[in-house]
MDAnalysis code that builds the backbone (N, CA, C; Angstrom):
import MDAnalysis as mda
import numpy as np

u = mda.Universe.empty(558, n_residues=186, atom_resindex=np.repeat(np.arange(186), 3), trajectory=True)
u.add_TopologyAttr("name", ["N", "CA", "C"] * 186)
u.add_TopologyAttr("resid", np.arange(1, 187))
u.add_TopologyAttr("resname", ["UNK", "UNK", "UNK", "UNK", "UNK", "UNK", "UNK", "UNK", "UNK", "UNK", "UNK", "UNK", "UNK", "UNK", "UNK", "UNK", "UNK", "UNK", "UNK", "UNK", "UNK", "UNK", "UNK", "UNK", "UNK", "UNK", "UNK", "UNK", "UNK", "UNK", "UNK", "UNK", "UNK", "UNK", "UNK", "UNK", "UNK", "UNK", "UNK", "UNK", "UNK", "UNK", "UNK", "UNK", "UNK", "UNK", "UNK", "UNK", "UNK", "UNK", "UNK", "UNK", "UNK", "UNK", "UNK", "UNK", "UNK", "UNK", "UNK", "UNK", "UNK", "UNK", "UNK", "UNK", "UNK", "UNK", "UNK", "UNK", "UNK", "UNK", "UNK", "UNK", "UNK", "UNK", "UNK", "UNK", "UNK", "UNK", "UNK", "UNK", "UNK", "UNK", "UNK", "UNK", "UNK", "UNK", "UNK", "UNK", "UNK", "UNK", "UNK", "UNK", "UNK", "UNK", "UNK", "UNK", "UNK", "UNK", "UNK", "UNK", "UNK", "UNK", "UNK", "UNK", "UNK", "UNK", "UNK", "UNK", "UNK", "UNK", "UNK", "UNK", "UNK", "UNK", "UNK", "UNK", "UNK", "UNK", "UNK", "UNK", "UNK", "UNK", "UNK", "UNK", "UNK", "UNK", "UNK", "UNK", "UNK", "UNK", "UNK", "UNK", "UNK", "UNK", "UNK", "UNK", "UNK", "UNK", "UNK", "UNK", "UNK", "UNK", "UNK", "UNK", "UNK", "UNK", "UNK", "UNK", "UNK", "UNK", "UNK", "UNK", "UNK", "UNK", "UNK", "UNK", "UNK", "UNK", "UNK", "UNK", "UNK", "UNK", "UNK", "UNK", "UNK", "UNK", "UNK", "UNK", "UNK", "UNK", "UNK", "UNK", "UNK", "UNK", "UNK", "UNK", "UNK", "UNK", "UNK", "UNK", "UNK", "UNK", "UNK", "UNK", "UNK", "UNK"])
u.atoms.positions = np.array([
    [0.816, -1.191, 0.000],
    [0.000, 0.000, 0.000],
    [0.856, 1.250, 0.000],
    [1.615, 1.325, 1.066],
    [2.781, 2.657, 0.764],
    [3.402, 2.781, -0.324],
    [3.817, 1.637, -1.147],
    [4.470, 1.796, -2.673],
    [3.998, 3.163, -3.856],
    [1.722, 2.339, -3.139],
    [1.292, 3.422, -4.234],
    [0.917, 4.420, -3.685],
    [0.843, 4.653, -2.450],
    [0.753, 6.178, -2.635],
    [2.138, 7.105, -2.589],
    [3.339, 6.321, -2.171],
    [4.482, 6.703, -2.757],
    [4.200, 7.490, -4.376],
    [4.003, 6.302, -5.504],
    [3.903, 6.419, -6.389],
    [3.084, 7.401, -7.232],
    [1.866, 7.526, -5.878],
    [1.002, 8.846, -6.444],
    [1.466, 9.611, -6.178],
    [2.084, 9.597, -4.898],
    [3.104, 10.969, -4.453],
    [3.803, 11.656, -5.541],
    [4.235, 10.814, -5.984],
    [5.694, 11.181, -6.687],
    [4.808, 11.933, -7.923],
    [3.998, 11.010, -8.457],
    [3.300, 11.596, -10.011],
    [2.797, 12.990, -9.634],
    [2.403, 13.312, -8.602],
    [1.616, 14.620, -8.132],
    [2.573, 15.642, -8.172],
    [3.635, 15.022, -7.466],
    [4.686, 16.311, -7.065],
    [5.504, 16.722, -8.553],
    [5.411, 15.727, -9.602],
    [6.198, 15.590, -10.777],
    [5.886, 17.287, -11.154],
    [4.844, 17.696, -11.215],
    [3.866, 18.823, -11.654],
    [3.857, 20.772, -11.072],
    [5.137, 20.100, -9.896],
    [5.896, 20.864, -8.982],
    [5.098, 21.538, -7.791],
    [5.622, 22.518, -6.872],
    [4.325, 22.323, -6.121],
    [2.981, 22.825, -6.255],
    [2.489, 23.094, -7.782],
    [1.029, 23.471, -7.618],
    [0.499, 21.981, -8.192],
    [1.047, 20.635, -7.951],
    [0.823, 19.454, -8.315],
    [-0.369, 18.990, -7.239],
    [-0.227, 19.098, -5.852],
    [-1.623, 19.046, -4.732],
    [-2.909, 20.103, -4.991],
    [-2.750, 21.537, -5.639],
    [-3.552, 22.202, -5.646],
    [-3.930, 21.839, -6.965],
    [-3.441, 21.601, -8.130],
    [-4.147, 20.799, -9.303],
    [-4.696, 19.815, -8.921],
    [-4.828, 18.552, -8.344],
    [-5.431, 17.753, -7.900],
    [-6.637, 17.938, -6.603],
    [-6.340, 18.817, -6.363],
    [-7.727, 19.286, -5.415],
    [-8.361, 19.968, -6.186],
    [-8.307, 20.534, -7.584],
    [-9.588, 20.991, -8.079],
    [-10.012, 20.455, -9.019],
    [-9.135, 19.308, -9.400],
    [-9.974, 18.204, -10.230],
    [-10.556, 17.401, -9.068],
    [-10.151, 16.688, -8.125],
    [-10.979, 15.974, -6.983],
    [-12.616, 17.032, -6.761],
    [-12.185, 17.965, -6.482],
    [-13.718, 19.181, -6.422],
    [-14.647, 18.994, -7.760],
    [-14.241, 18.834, -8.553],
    [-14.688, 18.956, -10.336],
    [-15.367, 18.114, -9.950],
    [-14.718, 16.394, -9.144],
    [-15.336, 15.389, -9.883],
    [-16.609, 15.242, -8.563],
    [-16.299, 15.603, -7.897],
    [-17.715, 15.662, -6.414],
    [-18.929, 15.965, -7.311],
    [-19.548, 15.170, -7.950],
    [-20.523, 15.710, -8.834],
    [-21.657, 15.917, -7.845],
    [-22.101, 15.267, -6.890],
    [-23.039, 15.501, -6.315],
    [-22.623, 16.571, -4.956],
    [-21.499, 17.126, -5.272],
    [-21.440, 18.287, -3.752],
    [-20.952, 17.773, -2.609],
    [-20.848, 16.541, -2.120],
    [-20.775, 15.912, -0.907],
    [-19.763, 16.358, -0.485],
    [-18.545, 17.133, -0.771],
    [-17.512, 17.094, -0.174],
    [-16.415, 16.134, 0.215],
    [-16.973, 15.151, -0.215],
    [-16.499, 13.507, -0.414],
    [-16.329, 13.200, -1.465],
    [-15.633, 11.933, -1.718],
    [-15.545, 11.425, -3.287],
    [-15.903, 9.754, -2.817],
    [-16.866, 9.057, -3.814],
    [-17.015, 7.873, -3.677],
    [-16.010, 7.129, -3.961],
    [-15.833, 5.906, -4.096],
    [-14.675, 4.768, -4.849],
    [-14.993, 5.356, -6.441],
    [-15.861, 5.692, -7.303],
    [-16.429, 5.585, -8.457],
    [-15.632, 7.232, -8.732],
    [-16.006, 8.432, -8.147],
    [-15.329, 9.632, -8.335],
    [-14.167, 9.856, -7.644],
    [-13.376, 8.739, -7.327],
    [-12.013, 8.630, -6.829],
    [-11.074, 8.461, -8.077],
    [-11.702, 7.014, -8.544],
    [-11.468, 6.767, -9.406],
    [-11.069, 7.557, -10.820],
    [-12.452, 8.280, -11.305],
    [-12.408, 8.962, -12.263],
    [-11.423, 10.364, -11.998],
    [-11.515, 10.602, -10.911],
    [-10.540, 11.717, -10.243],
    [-8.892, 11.507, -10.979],
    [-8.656, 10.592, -10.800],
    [-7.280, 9.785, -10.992],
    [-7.600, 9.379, -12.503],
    [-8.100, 9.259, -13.232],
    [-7.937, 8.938, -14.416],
    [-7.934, 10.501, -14.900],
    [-8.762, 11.293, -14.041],
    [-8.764, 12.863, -15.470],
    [-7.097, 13.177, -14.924],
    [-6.690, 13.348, -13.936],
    [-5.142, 13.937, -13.315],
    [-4.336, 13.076, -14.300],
    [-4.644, 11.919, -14.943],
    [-3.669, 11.425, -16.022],
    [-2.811, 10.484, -15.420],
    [-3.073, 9.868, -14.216],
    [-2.710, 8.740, -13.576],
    [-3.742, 7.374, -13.919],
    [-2.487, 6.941, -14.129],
    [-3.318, 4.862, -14.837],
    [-3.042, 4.243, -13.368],
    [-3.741, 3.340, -12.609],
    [-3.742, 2.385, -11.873],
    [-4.482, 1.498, -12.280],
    [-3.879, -0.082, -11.630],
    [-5.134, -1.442, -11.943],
    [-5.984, -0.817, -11.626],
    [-7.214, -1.231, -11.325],
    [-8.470, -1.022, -10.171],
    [-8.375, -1.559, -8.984],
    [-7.452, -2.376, -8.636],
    [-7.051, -2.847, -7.650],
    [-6.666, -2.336, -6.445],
    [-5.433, -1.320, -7.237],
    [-5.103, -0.503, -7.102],
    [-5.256, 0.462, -6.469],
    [-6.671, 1.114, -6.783],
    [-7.180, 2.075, -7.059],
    [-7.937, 2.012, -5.381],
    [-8.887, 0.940, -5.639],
    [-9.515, 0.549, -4.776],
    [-8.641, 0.383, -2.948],
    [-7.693, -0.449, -3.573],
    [-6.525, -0.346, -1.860],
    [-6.235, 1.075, -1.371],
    [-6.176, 2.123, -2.354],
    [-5.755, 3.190, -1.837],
    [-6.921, 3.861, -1.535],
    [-7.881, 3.690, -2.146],
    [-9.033, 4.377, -1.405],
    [-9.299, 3.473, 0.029],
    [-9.188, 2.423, -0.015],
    [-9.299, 2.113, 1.558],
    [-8.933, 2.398, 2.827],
    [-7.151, 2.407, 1.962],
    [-6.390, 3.369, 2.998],
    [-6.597, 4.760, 3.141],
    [-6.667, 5.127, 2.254],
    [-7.288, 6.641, 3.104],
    [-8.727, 6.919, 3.375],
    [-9.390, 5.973, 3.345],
    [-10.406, 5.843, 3.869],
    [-10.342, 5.882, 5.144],
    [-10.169, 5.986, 6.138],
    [-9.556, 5.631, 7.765],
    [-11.090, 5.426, 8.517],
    [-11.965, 6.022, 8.367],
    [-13.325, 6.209, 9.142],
    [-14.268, 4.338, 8.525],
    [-13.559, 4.434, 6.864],
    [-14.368, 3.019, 6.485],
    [-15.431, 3.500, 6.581],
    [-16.071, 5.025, 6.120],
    [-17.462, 5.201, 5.402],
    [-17.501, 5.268, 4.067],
    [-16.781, 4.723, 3.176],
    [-16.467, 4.193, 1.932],
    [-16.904, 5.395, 1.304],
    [-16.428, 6.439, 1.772],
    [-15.879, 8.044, 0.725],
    [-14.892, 8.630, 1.620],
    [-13.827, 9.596, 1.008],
    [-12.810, 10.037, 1.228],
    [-13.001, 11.478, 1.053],
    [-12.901, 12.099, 2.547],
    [-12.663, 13.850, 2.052],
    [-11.409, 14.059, 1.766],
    [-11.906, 15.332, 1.174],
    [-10.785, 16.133, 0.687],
    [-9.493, 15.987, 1.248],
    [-9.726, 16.700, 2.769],
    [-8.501, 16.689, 3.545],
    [-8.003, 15.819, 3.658],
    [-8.155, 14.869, 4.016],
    [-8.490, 13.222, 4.332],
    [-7.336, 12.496, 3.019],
    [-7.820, 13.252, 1.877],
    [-6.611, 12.760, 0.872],
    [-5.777, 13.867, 0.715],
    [-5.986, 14.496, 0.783],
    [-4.533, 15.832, 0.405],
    [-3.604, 15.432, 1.831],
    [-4.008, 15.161, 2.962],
    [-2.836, 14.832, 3.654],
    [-2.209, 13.812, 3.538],
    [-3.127, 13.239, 3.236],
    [-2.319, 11.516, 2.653],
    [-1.273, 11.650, 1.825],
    [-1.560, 12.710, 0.705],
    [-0.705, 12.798, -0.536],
    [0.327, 13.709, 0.084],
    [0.105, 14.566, 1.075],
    [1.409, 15.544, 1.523],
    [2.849, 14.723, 2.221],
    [4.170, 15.121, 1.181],
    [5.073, 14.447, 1.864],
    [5.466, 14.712, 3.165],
    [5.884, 13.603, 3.663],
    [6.361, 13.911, 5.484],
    [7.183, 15.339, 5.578],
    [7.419, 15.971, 6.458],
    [8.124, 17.046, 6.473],
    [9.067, 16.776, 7.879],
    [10.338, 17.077, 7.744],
    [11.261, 16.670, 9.094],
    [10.703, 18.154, 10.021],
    [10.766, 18.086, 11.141],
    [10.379, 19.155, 12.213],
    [11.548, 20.471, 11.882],
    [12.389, 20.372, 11.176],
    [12.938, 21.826, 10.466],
    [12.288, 21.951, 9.689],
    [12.112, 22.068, 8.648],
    [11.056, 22.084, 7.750],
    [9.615, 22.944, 8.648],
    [9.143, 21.613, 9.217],
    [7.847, 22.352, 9.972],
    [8.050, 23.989, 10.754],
    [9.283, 23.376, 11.471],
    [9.741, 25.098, 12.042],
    [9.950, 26.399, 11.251],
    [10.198, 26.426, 9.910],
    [10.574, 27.622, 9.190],
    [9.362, 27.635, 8.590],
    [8.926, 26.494, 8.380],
    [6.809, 27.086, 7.562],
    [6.753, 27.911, 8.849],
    [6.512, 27.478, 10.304],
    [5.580, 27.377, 11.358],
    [6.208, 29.227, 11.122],
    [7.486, 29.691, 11.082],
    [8.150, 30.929, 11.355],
    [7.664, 32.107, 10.352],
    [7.697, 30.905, 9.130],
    [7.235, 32.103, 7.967],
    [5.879, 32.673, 8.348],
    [4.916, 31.590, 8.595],
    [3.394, 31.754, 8.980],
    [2.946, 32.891, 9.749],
    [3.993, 32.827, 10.856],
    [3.609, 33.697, 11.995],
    [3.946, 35.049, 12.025],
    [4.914, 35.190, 10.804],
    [5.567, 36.854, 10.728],
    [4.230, 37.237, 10.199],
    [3.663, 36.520, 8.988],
    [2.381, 37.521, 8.120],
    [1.068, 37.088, 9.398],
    [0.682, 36.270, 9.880],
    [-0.716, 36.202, 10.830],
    [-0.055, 36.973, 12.280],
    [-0.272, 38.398, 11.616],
    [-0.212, 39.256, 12.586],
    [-1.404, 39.342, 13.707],
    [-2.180, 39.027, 13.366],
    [-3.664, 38.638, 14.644],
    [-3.339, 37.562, 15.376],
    [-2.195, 36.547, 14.778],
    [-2.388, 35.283, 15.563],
    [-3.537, 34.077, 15.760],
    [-4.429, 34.459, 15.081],
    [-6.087, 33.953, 14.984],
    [-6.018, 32.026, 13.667],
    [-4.525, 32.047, 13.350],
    [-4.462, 31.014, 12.807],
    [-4.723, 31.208, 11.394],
    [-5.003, 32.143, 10.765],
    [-5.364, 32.610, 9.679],
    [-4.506, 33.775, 8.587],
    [-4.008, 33.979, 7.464],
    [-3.574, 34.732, 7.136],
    [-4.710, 35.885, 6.081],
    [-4.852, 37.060, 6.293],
    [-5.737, 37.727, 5.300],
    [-4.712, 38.981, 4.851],
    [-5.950, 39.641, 4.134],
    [-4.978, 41.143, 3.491],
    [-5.005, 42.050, 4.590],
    [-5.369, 41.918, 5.757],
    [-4.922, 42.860, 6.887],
    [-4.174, 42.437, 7.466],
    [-3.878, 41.290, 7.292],
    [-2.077, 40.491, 8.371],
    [-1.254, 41.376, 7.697],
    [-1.495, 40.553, 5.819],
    [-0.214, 41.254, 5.268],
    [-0.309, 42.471, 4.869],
    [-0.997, 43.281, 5.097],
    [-0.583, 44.854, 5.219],
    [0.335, 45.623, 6.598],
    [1.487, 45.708, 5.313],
    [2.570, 46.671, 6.108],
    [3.531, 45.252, 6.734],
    [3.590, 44.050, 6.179],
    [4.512, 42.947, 6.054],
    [4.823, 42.850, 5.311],
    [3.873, 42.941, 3.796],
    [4.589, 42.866, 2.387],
    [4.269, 43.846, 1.824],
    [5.171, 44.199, 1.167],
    [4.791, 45.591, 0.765],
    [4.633, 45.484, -0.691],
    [4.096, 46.260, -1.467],
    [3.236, 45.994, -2.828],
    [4.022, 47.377, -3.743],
    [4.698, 47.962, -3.148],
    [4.751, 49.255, -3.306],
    [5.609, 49.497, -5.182],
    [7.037, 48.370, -5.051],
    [7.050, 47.863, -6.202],
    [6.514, 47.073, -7.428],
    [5.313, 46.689, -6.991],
    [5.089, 45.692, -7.994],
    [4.348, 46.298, -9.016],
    [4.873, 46.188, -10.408],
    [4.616, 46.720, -11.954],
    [3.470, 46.907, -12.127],
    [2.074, 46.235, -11.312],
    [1.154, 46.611, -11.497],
    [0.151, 47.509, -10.461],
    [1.218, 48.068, -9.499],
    [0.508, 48.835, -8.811],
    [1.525, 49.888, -9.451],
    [2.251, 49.999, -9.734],
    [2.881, 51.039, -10.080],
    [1.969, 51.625, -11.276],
    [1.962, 51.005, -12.189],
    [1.389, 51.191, -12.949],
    [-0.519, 51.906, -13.200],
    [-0.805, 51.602, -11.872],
    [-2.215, 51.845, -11.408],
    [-3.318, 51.020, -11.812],
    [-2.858, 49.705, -12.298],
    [-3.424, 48.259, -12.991],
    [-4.326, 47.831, -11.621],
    [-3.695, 47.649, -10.492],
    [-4.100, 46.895, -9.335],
    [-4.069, 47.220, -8.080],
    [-4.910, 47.652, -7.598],
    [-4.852, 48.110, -5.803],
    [-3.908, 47.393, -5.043],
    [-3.237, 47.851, -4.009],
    [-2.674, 47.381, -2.903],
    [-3.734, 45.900, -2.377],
    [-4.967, 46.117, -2.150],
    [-5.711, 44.834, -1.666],
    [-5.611, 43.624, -2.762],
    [-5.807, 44.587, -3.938],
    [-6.000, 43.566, -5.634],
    [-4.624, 42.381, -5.272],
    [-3.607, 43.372, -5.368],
    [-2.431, 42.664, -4.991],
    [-2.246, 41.870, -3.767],
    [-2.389, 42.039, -2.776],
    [-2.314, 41.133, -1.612],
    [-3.470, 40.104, -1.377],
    [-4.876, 40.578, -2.417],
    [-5.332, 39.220, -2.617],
    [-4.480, 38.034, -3.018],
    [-4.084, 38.675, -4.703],
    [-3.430, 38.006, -5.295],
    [-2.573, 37.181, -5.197],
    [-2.071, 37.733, -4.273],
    [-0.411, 37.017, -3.396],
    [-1.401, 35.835, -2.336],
    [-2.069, 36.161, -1.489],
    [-2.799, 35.149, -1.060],
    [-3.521, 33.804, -1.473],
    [-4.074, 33.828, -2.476],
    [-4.457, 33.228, -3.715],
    [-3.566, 32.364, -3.898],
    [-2.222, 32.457, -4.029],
    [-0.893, 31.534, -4.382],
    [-1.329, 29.949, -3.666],
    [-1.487, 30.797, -1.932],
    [-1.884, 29.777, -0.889],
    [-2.969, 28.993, -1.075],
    [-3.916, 29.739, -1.220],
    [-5.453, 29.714, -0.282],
    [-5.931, 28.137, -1.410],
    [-6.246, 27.527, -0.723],
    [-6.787, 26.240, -1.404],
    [-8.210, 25.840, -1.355],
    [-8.284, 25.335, -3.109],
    [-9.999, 25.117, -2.828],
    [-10.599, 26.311, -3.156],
    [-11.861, 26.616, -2.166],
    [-12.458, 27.745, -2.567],
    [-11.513, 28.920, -1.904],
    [-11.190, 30.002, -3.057],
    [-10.527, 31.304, -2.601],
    [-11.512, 32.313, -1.754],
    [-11.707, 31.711, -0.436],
    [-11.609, 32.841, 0.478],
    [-11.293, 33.989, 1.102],
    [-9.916, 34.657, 0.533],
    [-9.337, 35.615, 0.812],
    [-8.401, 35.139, 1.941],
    [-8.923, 33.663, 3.012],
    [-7.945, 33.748, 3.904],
    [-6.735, 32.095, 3.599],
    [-6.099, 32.390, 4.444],
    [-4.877, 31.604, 3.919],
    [-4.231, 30.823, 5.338],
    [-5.207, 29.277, 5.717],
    [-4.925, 28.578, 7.360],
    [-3.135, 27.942, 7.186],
    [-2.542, 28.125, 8.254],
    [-1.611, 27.213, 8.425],
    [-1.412, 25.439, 7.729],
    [-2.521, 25.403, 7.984],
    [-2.455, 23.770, 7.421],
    [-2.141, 24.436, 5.504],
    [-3.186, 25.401, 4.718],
    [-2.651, 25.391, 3.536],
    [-1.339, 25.878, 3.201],
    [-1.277, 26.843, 3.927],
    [0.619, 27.160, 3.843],
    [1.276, 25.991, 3.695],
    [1.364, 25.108, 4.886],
    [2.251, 24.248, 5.066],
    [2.215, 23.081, 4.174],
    [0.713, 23.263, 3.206],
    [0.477, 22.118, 2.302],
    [1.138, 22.848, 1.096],
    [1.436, 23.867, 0.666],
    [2.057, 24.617, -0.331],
    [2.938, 24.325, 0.088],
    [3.961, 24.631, 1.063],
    [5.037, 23.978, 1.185],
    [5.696, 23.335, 1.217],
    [4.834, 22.250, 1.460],
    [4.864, 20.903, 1.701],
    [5.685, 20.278, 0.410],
    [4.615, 21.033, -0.861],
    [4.930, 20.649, -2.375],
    [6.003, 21.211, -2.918],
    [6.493, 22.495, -2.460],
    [7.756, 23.031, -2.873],
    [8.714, 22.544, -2.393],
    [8.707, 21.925, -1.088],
    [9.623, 21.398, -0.270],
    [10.185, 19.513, -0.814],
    [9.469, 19.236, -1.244],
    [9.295, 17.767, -2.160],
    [10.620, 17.903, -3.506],
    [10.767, 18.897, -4.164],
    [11.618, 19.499, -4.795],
    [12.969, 19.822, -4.274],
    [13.126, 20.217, -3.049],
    [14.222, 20.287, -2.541],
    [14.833, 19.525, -1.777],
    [16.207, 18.875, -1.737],
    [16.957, 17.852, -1.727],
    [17.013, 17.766, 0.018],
    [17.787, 19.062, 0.539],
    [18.401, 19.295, 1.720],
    [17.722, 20.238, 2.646],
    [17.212, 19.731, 4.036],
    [16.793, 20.804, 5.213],
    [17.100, 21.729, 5.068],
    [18.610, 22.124, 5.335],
    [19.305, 23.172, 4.615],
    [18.896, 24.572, 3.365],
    [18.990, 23.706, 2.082],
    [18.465, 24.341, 1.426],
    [17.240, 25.336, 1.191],
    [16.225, 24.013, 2.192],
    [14.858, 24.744, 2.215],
    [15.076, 25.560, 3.034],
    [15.451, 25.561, 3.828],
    [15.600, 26.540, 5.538],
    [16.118, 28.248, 4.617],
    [16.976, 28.192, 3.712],
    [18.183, 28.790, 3.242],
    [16.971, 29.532, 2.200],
    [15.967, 29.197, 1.354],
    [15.068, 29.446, 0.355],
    [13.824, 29.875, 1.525],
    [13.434, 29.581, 2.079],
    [12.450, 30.110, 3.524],
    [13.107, 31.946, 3.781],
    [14.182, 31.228, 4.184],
    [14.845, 32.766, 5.045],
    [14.723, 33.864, 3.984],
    [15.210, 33.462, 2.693],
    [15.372, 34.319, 1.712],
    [13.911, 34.649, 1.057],
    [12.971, 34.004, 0.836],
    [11.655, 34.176, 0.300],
    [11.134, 35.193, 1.178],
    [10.895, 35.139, 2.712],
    [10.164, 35.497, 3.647],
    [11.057, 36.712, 4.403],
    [12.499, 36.788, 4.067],
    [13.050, 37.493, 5.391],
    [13.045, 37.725, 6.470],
    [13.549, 36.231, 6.796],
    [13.355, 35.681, 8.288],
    [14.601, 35.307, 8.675],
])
């Protein structure tokens, strides 16, 4: 069982890290009936539109396993963590650091009033330009994160699932720690 979701792992992340957030909005696509769940049947088809071949066998073992409750549908979360690679507790510490400079409320949440006056917009070509408001823009930048339906806000768990996927890409603690500090200025 770990082989294949290894194996899905790997095909997901191939796609770099917007490889989990592509697959959560085809998984959403295929919820035809809304449930917020996916049956064995729109699991399935889920994984065939993302362009992944499995037996049915296959298919079926891994929906079991992340099935954990054994109400024979799988939420969302339920599989996006499944699919998120392990992260060593450095790793977790420089998400957990980046997180907390912009959720200036502390409320667990990031919005465009955290990051006002954390990131500053002041350069960017299209505010300069008078294309895009300061909010337009710090939506925008939020958006990168925010998973699923764009709420405007941006939880720790999706950060760290964005990260999660960029971090899959990079070889060494190190490195990431080194690409953290420098992204975030921390």
């Amino acid at each position: 069982m770990a082989d294949i979701l290894i194996n899905l792992r790997a095909k997901i992340l191939e796609r770099g890290p917007n490889g989990l957030k592509c697959i959560s909005r085809i998984f959403r696509h295929m919820d035809v009936d809304h449930s917020e769940w996916l049956s064995l049947k729109e699991f399935s088809d889920g994984l065939k539109a993302f362009g992944l071949s499995l037996p049915e066998s296959s298919v079926e073992e891994l929906f079991k396993y992340i099935d954990k409750d054994g109400e024979n549908g799988i939420l969302f979360e339920e599989f996006l963590q499944a699919l998120r690679p392990p992260m060593s507790q450095t790793r977790i510490s420089i998400i957990n650091e980046a997180f907390a400079k912009f959720d200036k409320t502390g409320d667990g949440v990031i919005t465009v009033e955290d990051l006002r006056g954390v990131y500053s917009v002041k350069r960017h070509p299209k505010y300069l330009n008078g294309e895009m408001t300061e909010d337009q823009i710090l939506r925008t930048f939020l958006d990168v994160f925010d998973q699923g339906v764009k709420d405007g806000t941006v939880t720790k768990e999706e950060f760290t699932n964005y990260y999660s996927g960029v971090g899959a890409n990079i070889d060494t603690d190190e490195d990431f720690v080194k690409m953290m500090k420098t992204a975030w200025e921390i």
